[in-house]
PDB file of N, CA, C and O in Angstrom, chain B, residues numbered from 101:
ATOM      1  N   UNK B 101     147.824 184.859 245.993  1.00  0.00           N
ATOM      2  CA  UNK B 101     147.846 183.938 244.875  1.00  0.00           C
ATOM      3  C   UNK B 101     149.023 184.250 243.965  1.00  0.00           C
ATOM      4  O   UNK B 101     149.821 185.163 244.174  1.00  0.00           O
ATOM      5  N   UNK B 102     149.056 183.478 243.019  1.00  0.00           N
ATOM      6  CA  UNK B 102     150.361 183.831 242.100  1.00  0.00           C
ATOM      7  C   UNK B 102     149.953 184.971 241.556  1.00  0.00           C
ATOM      8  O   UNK B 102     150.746 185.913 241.551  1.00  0.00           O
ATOM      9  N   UNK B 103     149.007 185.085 241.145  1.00  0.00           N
ATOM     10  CA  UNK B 103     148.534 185.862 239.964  1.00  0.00           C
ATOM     11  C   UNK B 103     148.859 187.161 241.019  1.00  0.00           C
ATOM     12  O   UNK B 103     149.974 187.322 240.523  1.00  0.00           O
ATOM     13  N   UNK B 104     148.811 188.067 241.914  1.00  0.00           N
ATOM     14  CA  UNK B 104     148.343 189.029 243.058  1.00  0.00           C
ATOM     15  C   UNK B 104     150.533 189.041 242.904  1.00  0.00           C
ATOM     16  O   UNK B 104     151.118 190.111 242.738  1.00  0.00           O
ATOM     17  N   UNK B 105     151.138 187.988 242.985  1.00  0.00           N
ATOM     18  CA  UNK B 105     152.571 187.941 243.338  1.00  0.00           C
ATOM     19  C   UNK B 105     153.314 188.107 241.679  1.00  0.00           C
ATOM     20  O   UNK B 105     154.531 187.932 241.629  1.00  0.00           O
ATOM     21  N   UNK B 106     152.625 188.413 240.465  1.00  0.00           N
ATOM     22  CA  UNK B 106     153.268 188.666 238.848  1.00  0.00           C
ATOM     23  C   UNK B 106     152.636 190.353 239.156  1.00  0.00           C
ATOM     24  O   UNK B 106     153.198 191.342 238.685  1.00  0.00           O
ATOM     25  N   UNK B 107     151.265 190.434 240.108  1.00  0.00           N
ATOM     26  CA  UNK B 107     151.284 191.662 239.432  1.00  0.00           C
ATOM     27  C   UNK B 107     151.631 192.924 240.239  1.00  0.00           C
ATOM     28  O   UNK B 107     151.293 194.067 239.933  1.00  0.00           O
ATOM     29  N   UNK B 108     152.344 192.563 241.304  1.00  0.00           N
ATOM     30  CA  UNK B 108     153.026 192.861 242.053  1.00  0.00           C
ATOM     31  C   UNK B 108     154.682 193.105 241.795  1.00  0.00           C
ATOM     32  O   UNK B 108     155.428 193.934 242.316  1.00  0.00           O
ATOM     33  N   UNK B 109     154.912 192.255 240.979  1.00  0.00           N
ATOM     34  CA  UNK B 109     156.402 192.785 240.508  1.00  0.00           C
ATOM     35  C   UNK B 109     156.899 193.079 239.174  1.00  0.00           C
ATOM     36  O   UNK B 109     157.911 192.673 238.601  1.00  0.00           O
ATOM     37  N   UNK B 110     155.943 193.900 238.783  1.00  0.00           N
ATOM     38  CA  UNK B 110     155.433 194.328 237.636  1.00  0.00           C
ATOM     39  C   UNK B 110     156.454 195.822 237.971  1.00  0.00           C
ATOM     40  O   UNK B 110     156.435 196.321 239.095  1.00  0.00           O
ATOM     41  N   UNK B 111     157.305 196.411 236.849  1.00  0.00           N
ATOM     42  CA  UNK B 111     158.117 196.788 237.185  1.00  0.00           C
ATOM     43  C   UNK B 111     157.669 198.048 236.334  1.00  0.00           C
ATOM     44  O   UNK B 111     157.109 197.720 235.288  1.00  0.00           O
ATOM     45  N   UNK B 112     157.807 199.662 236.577  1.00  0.00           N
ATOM     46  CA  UNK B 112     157.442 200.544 235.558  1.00  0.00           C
ATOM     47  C   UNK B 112     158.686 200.572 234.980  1.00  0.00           C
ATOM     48  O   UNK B 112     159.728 199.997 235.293  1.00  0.00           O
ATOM     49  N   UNK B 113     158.276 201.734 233.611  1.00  0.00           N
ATOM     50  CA  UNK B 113     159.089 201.998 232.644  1.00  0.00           C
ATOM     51  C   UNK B 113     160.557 202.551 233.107  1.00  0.00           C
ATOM     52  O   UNK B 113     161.680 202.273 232.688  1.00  0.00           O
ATOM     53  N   UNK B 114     160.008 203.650 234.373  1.00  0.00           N
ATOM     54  CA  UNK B 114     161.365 204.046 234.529  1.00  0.00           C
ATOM     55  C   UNK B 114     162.179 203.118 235.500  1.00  0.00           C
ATOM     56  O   UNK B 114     163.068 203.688 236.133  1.00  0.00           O
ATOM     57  N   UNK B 115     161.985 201.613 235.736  1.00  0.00           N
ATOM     58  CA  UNK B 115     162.819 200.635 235.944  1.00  0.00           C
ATOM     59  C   UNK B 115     163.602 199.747 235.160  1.00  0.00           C
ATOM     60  O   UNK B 115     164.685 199.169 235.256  1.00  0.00           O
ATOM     61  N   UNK B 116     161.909 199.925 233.693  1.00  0.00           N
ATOM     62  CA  UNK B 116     162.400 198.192 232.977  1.00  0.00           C
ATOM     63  C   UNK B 116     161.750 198.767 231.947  1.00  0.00           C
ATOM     64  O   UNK B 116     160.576 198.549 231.649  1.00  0.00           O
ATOM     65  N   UNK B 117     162.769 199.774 231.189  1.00  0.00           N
ATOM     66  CA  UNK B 117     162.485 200.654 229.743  1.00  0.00           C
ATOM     67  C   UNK B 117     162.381 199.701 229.157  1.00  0.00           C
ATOM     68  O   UNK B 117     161.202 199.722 228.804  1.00  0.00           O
ATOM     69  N   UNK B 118     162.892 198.677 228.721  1.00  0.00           N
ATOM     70  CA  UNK B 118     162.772 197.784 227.444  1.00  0.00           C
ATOM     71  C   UNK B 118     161.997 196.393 227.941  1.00  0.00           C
ATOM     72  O   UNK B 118     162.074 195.340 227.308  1.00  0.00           O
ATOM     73  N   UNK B 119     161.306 196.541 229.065  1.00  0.00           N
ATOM     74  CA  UNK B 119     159.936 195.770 229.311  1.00  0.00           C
ATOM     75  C   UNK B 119     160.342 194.006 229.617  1.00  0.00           C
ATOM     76  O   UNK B 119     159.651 192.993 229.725  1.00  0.00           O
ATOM     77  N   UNK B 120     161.766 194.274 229.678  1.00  0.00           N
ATOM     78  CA  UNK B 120     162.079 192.624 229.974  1.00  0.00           C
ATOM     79  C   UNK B 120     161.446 191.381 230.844  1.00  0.00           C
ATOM     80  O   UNK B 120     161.566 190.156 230.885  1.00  0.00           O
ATOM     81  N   UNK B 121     160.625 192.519 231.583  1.00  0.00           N
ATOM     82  CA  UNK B 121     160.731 191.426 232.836  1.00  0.00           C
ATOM     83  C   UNK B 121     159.236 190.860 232.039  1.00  0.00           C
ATOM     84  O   UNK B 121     159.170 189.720 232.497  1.00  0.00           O
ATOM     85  N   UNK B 122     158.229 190.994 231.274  1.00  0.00           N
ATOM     86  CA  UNK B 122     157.064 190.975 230.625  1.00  0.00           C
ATOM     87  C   UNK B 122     157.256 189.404 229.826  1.00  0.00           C
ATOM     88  O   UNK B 122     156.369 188.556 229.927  1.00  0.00           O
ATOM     89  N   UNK B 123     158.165 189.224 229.258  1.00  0.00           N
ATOM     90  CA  UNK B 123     158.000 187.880 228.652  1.00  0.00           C
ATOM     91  C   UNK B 123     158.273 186.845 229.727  1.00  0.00           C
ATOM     92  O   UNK B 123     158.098 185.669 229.407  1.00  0.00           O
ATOM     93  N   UNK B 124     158.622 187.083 230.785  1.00  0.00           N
ATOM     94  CA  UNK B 124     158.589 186.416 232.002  1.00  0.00           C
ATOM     95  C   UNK B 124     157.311 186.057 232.804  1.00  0.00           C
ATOM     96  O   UNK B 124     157.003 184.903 233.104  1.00  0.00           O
ATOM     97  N   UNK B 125     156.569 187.216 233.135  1.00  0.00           N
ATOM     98  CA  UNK B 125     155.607 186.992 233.564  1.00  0.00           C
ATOM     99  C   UNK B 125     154.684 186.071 232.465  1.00  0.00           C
ATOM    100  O   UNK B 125     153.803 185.274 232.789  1.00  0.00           O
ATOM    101  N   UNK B 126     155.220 186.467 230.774  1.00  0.00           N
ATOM    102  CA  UNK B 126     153.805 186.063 229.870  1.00  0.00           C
ATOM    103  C   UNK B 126     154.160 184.229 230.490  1.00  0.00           C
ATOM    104  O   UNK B 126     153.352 183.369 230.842  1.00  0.00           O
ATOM    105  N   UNK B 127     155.567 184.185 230.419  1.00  0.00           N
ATOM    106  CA  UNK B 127     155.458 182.396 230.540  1.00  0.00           C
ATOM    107  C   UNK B 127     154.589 181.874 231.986  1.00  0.00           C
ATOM    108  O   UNK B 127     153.491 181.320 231.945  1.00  0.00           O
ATOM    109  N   UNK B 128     155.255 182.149 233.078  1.00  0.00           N
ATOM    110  CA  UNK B 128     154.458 182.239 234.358  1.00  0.00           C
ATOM    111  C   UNK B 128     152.822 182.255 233.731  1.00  0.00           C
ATOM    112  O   UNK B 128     152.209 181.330 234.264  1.00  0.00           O
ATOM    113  N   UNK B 129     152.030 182.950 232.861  1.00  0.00           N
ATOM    114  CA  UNK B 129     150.696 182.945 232.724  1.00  0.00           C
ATOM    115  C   UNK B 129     150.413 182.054 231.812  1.00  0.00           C
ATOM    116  O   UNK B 129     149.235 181.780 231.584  1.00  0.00           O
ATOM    117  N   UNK B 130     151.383 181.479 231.168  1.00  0.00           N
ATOM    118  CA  UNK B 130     151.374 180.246 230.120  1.00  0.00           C
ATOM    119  C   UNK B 130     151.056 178.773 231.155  1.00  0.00           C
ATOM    120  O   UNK B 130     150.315 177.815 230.930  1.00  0.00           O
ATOM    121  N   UNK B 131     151.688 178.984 231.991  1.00  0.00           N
ATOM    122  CA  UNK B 131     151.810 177.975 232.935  1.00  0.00           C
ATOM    123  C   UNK B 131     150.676 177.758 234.010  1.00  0.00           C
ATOM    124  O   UNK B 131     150.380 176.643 234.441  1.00  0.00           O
ATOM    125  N   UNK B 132     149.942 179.183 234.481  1.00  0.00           N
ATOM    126  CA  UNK B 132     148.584 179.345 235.581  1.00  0.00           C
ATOM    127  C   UNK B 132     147.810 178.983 234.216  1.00  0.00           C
ATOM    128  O   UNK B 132     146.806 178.541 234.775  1.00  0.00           O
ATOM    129  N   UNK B 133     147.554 178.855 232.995  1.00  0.00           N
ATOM    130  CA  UNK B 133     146.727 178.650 232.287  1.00  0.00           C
ATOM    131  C   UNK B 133     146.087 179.941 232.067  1.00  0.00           C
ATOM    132  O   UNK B 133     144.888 179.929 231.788  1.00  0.00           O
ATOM    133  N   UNK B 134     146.701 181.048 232.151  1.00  0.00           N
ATOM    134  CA  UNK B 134     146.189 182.025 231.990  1.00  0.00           C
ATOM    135  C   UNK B 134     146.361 183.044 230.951  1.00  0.00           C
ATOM    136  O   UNK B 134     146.539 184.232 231.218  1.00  0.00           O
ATOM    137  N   UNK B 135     146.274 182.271 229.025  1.00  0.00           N
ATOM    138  CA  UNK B 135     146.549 182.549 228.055  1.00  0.00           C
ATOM    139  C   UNK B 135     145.987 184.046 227.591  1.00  0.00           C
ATOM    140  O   UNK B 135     146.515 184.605 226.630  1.00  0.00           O
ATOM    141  N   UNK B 136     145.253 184.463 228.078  1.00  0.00           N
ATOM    142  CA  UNK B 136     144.613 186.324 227.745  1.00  0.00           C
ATOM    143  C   UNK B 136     145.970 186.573 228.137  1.00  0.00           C
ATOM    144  O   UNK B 136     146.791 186.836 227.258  1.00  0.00           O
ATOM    145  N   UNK B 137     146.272 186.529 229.197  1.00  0.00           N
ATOM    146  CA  UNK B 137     147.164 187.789 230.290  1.00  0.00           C
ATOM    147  C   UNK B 137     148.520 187.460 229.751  1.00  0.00           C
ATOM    148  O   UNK B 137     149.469 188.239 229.838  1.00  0.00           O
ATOM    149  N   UNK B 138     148.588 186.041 229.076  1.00  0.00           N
ATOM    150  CA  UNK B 138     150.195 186.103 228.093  1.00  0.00           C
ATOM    151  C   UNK B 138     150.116 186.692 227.315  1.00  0.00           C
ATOM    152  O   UNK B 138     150.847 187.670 227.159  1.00  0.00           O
ATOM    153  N   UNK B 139     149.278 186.375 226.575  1.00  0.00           N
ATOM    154  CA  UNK B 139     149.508 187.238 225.211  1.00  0.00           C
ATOM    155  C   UNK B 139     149.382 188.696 225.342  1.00  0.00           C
ATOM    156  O   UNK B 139     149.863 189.397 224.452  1.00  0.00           O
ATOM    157  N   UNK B 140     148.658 189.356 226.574  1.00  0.00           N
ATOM    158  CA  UNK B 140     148.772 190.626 226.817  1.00  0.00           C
ATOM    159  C   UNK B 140     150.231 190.886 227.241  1.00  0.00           C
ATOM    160  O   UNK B 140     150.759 191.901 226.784  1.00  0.00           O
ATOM    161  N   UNK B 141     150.877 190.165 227.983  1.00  0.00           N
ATOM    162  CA  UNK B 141     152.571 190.248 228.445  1.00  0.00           C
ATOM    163  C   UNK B 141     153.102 190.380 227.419  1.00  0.00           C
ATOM    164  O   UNK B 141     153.797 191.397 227.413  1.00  0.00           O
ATOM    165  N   UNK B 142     153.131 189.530 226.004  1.00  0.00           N
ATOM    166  CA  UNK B 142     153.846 189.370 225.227  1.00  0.00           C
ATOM    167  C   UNK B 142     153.774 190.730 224.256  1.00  0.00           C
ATOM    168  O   UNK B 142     154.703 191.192 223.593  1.00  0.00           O
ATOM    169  N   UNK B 143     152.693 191.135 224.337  1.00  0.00           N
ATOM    170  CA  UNK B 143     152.432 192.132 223.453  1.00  0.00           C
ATOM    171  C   UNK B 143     152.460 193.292 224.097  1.00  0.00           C
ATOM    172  O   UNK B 143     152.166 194.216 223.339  1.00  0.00           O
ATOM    173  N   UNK B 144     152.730 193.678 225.359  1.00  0.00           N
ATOM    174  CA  UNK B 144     153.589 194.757 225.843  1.00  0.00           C
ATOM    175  C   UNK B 144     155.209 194.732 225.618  1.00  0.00           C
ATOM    176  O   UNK B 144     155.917 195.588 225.087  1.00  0.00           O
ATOM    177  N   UNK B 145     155.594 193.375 226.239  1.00  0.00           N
ATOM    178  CA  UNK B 145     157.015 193.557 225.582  1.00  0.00           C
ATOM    179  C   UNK B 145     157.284 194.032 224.144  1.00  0.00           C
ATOM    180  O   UNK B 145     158.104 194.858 223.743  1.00  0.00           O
ATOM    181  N   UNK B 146     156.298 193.229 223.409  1.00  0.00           N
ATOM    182  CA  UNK B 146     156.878 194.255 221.840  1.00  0.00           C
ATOM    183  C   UNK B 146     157.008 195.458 221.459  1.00  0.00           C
ATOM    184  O   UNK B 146     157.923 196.031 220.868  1.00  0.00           O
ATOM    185  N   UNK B 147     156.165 195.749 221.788  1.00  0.00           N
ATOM    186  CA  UNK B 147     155.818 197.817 222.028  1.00  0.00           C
ATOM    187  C   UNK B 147     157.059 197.976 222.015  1.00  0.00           C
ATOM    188  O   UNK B 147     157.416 198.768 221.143  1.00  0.00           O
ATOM    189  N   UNK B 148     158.169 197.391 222.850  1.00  0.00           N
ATOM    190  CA  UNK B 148     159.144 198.308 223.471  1.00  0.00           C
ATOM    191  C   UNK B 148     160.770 197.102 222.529  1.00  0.00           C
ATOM    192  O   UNK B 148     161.969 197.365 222.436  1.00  0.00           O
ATOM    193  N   UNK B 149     159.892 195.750 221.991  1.00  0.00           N
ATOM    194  CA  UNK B 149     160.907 195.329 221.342  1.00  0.00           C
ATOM    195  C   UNK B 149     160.375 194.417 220.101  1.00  0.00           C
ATOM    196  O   UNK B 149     160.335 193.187 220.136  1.00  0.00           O
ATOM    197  N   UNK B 150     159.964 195.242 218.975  1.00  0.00           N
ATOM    198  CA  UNK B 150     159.145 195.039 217.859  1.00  0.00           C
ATOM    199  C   UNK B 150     159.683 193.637 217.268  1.00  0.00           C
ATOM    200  O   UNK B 150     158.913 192.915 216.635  1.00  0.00           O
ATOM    201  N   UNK B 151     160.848 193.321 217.463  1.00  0.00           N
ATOM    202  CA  UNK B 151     161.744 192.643 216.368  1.00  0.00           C
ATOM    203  C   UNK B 151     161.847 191.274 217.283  1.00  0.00           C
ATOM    204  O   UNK B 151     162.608 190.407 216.855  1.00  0.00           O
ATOM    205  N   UNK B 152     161.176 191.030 218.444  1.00  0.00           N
ATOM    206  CA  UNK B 152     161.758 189.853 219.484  1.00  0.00           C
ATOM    207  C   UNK B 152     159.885 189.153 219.340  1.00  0.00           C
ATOM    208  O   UNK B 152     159.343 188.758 220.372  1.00  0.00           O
ATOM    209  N   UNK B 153     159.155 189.103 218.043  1.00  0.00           N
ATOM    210  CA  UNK B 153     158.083 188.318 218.252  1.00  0.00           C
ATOM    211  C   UNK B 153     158.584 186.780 217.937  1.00  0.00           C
ATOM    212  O   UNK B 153     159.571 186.397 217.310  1.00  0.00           O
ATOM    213  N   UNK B 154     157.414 185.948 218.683  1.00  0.00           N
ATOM    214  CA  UNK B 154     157.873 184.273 218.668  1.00  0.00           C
ATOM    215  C   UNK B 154     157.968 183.783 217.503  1.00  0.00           C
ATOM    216  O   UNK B 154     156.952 183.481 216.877  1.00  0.00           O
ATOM    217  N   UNK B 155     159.008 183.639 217.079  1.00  0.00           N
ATOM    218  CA  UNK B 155     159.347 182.823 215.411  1.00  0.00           C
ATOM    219  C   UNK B 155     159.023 181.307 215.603  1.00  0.00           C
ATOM    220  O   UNK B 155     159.404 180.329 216.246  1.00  0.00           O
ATOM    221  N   UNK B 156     157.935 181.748 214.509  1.00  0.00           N
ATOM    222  CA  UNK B 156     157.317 180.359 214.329  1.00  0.00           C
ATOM    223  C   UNK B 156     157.929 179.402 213.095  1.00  0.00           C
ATOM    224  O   UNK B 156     157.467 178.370 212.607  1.00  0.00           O
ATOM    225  N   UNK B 157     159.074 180.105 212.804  1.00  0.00           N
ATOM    226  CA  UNK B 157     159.825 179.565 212.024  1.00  0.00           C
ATOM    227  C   UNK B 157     160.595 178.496 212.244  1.00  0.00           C
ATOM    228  O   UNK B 157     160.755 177.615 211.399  1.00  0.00           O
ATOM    229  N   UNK B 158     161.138 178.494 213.416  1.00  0.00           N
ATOM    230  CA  UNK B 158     161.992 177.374 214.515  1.00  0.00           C
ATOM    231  C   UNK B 158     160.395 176.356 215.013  1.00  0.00           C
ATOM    232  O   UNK B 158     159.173 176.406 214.871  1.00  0.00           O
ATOM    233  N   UNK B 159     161.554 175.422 215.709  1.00  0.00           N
ATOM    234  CA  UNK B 159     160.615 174.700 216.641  1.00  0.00           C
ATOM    235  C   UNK B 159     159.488 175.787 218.230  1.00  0.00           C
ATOM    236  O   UNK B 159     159.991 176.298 219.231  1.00  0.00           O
ATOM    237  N   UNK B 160     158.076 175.775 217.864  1.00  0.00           N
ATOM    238  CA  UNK B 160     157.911 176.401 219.151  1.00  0.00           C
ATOM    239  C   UNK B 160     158.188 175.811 220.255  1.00  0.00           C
ATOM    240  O   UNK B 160     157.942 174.622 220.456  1.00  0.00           O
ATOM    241  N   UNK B 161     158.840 176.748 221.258  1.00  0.00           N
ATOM    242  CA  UNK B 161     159.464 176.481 222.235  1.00  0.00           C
ATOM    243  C   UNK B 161     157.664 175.883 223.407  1.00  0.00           C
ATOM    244  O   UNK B 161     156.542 176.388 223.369  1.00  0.00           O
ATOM    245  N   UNK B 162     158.154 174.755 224.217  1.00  0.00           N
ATOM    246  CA  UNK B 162     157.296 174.411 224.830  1.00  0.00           C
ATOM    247  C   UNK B 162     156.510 175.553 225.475  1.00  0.00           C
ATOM    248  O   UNK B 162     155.295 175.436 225.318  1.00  0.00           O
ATOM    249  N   UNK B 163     156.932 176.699 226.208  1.00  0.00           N
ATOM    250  CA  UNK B 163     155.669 177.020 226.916  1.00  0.00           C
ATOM    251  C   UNK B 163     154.736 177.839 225.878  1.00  0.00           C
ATOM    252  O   UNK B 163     153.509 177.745 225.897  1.00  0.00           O
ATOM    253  N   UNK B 164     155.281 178.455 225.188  1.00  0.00           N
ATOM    254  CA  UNK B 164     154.235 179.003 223.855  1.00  0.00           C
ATOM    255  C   UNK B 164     153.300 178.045 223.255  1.00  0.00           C
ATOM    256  O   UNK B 164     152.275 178.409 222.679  1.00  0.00           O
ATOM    257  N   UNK B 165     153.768 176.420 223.434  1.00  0.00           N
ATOM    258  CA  UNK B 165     152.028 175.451 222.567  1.00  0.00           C
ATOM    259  C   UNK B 165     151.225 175.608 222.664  1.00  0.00           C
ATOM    260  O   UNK B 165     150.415 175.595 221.737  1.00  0.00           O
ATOM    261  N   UNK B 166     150.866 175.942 224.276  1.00  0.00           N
ATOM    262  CA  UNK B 166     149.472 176.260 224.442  1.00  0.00           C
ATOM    263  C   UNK B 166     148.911 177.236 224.158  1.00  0.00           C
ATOM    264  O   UNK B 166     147.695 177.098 224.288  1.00  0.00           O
ATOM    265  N   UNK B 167     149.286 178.445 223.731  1.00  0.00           N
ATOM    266  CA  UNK B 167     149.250 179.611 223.203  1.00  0.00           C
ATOM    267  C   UNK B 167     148.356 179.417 221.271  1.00  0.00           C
ATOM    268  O   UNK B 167     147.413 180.012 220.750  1.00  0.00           O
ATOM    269  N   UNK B 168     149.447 178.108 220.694  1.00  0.00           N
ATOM    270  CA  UNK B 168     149.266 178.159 219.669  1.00  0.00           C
ATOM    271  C   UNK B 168     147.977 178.331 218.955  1.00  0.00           C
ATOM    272  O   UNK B 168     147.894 178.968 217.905  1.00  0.00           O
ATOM    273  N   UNK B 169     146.744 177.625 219.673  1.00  0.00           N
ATOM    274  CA  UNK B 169     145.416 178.568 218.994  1.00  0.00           C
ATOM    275  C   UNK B 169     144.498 179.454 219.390  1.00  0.00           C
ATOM    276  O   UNK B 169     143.372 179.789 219.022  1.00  0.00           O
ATOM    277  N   UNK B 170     145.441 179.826 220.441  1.00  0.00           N
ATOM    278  CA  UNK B 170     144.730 181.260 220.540  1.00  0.00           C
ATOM    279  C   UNK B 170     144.136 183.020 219.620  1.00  0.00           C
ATOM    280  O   UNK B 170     145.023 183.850 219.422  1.00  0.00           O
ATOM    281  N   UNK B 171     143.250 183.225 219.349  1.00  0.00           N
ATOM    282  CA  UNK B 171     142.767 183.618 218.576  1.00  0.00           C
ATOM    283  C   UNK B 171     143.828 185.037 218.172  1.00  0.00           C
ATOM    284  O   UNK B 171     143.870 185.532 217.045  1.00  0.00           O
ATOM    285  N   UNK B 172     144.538 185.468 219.215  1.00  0.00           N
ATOM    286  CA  UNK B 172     145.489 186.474 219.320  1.00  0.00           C
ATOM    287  C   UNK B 172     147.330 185.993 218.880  1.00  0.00           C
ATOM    288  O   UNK B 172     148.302 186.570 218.392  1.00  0.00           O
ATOM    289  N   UNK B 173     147.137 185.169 219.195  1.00  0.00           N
ATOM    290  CA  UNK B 173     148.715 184.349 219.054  1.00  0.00           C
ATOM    291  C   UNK B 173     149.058 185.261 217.655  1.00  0.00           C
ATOM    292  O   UNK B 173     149.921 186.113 217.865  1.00  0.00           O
ATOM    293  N   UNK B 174     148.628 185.233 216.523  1.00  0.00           N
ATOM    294  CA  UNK B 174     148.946 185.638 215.472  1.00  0.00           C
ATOM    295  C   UNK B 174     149.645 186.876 215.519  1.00  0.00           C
ATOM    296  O   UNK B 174     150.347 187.170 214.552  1.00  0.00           O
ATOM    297  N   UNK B 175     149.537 187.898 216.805  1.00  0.00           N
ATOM    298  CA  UNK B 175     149.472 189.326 216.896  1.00  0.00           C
ATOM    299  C   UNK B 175     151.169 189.126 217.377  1.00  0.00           C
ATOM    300  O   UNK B 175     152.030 189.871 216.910  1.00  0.00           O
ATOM    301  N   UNK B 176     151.505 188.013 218.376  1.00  0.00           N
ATOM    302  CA  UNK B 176     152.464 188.021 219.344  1.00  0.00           C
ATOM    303  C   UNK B 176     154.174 187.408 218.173  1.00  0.00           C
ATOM    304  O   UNK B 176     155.385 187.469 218.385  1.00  0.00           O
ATOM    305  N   UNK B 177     153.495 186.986 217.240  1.00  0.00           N
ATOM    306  CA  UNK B 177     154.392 185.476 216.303  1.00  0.00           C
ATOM    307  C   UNK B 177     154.519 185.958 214.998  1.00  0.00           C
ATOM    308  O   UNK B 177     153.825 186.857 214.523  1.00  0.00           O
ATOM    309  N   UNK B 178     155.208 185.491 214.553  1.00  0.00           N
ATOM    310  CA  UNK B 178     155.636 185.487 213.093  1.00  0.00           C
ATOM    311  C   UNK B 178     156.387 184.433 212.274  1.00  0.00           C
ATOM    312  O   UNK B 178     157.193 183.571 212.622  1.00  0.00           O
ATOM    313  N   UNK B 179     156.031 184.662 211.440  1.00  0.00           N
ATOM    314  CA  UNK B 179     156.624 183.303 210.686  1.00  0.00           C
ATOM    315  C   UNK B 179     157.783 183.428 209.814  1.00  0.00           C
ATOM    316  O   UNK B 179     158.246 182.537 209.102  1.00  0.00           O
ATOM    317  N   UNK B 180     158.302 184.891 209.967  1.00  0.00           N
ATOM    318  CA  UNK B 180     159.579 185.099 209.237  1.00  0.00           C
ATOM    319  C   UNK B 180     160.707 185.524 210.357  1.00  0.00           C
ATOM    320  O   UNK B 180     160.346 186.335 211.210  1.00  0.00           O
ATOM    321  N   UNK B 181     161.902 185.078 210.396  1.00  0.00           N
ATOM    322  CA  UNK B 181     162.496 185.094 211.339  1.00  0.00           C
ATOM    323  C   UNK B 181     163.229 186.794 211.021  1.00  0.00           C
ATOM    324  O   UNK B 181     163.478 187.464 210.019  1.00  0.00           O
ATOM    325  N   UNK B 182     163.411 187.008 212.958  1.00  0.00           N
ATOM    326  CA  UNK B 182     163.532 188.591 213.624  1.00  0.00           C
ATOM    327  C   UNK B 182     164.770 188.405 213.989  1.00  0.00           C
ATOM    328  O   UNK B 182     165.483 189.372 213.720  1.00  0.00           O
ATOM    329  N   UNK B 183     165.455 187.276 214.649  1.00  0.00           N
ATOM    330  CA  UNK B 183     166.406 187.462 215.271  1.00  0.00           C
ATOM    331  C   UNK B 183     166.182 188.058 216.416  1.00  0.00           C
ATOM    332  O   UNK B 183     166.853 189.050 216.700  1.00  0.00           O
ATOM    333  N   UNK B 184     165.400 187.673 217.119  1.00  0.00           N
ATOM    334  CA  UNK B 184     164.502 188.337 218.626  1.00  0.00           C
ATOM    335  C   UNK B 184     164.905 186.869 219.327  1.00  0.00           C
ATOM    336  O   UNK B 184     165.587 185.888 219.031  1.00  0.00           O
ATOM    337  N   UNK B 185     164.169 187.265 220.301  1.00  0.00           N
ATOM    338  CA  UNK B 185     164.057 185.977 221.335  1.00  0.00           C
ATOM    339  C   UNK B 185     162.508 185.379 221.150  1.00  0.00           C
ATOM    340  O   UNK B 185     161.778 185.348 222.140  1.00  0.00           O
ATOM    341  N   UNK B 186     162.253 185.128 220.466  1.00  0.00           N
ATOM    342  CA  UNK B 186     161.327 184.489 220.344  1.00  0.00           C
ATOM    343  C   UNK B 186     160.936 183.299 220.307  1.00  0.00           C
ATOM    344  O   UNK B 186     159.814 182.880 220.023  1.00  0.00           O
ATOM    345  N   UNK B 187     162.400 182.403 220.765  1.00  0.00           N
ATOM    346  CA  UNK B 187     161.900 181.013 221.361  1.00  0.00           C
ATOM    347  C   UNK B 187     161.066 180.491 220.367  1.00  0.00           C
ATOM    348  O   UNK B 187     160.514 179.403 220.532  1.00  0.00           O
TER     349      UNK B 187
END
């Protein structure tokens, strides 16, 4: 399944120190409808890049909408801009 093929190329630290490949997979789980396991993606990438949460200051970028009322979203977003990638 997809899900068996994200967690499969799930990359450790001593590959992907700054956790890049994680906001990748979170969209991929935006898309299976599988909003827990994004916002868990998204919120590993921060750990490792505090300043790249989704600025909700801009337009949200399409695959984050569905995200938007999720009870956690708040943890992943911010409303003052980081200068991150936060789409």
């Amino acid at each position: 399944s997809a899900r068996s093929v994200l967690l499969a190329a799930r990359a450790g630290q001593d590959i992907d120190p700054n956790r890049i490949v994680a906001p990748h997979e979170a969209v991929a789980r935006v898309i299976l409808g599988d909003y827990d396991g994004a916002i868990e993606r998204w919120k590993h990438y921060i750990l490792a890049n505090p300043t790249h949460k989704i600025d909700l200051s801009r337009d949200l970028h399409w695959w984050w909408r569905p995200l938007r009322d999720h009870p956690e979203f708040k943890d992943v977003a911010t409303t003052e801009p980081l200068g991150g990638h936060g789409h």
